[in-house]
C-alpha positions in Angstrom: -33.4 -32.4 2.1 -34.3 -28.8 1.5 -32.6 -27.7 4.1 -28.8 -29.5 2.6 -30.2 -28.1 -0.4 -30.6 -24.1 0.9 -27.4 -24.6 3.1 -25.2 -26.0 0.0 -26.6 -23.1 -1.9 -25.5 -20.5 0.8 -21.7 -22.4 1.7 -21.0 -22.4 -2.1 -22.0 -19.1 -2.6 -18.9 -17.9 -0.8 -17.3 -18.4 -4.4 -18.5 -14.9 -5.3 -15.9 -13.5 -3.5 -13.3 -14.9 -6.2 -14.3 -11.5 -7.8 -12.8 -9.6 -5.2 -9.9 -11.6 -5.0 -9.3 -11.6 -9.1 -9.7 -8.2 -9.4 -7.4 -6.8 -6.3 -4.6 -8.9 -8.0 -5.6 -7.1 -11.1 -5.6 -3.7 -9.8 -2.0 -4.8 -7.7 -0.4 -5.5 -10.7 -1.6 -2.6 -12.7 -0.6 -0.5 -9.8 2.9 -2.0 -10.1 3.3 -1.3 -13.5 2.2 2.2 -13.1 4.5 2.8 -10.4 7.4 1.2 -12.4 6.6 3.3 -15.2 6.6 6.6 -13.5 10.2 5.2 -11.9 11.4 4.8 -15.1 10.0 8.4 -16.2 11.9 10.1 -13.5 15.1 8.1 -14.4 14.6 9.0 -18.2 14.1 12.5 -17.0 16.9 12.7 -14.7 19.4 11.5 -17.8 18.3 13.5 -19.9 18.6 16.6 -17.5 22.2 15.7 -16.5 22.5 15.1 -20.8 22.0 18.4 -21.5 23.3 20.3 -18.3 20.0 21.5 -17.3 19.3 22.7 -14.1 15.5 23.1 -13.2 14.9 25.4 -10.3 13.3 22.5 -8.0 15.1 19.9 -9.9 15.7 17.7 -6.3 12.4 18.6 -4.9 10.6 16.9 -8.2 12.8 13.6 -8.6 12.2 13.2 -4.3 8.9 13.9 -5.1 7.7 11.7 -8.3 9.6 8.5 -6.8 7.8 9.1 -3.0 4.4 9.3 -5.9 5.8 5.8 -7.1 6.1 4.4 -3.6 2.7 5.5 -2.9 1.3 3.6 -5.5 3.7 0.3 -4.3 2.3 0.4 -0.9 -1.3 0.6 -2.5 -0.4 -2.3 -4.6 0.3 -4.2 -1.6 -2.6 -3.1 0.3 -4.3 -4.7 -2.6 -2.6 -7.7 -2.7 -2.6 -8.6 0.8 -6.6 -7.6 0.6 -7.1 -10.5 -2.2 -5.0 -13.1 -0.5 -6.7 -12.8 2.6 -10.0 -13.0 1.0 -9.0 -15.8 -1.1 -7.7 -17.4 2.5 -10.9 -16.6 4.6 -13.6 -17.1 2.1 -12.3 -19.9 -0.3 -9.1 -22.5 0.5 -5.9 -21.8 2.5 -2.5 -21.1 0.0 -0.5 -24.4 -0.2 2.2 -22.6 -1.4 2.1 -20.3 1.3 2.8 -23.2 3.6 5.8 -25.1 4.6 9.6 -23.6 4.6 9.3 -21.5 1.4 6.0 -19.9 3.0 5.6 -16.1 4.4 3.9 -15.5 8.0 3.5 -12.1 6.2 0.5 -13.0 3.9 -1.1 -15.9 6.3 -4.4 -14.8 7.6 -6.7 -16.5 9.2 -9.3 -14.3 10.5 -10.9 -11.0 9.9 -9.3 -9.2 12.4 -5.5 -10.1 11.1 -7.0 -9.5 7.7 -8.1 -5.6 8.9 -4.9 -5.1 11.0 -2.9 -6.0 8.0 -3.9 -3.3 5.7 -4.6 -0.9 8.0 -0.8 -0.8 8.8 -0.2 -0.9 5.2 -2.9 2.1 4.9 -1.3 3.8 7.8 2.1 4.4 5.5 0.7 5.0 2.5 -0.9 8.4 4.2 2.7 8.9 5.6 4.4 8.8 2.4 1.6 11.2 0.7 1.9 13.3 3.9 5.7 14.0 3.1 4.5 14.3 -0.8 3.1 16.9 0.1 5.3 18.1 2.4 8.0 18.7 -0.1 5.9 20.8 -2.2 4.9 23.3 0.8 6.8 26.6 1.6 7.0 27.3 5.1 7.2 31.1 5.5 6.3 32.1 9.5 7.3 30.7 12.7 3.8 28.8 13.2 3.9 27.2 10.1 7.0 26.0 10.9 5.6 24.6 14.4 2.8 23.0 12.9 5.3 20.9 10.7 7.0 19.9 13.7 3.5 18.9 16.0 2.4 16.8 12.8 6.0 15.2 12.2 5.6 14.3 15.9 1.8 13.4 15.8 3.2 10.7 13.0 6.4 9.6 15.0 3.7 9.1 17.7 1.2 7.2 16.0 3.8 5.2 13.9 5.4 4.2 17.4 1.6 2.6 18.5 0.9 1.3 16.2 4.3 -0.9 15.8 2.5 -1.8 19.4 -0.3 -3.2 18.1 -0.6 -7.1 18.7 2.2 -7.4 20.7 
């Protein structure tokens, strides 16, 4: 009987991961707001450039910029969402809703492994849209510099191209 008791304890206490999965949908959405609002920033600030015939010096380079910051910060969001859902699906019930025709073989996990590979695809872009982030704000001024763009901008085609491989 103690032994039900203890292993009742320990089965149930997989509920504490709820946490997890409450909060990542939290941060998801807050992240989505964010992202929205700094869209909607660079659209006010575009109007209001084009309003008054103003022409900032890197004008392009920031609007490219600010909205590759707001895809960022989608891609994050959905790291974070696809972290709670499988957690929710590992730890506590399968999604119904997730079943069936209006279901999505995107967000059904069923192990740890898919749960890793997941965001670690997802992770895997977000440091490919903050690489060219960056990018955009660098000057190139020598030769070299100019290589090394080109060897990283390969070492990413490269990787990208394995790891569409992956677990197939």
């Amino acid at each position: 009987m103690l032994e039900r008791a203890f292993e009742g304890l320990i089965w149930n206490s997989r509920f504490i991961v709820i946490l997890a999965v409450i909060f990542g949908l939290i941060g998801a959405i807050i992240l989505f707001v964010v992202a929205s609002m700094d869209i909607w920033g660079v659209a006010v600030y575009t109007f209001e450039t084009i309003v008054t015939h103003a022409h900032p010096e890197k004008f392009h380079e920031d609007i490219v910029a600010r909205i590759i910051g707001a895809v960022d910060l989608y891609l994050i969001a959905v790291v974070m969402f696809i972290f709670s859902f499988g957690l929710y699906e590992l730890f506590i019930s399968d999604i119904d809703q997730a079943e069936g025709k209006n279901g999505s073989k995107l967000l059904a996990i069923h192990n740890l492994d898919q749960l890793k590979d997941k965001i670690a695809k997802v992770i895997v872009m977000v440091l490919v849209v903050s690489f060219f982030q960056k990018v955009l704000h660098t000057d190139f001024t020598t030769p070299l510099e100019m290589l090394y763009f080109a060897g990283s901008i390969t070492a990413l085609a490269v990787g990208l191209y394995f790891l569409g491989k992956v677990g197939k």
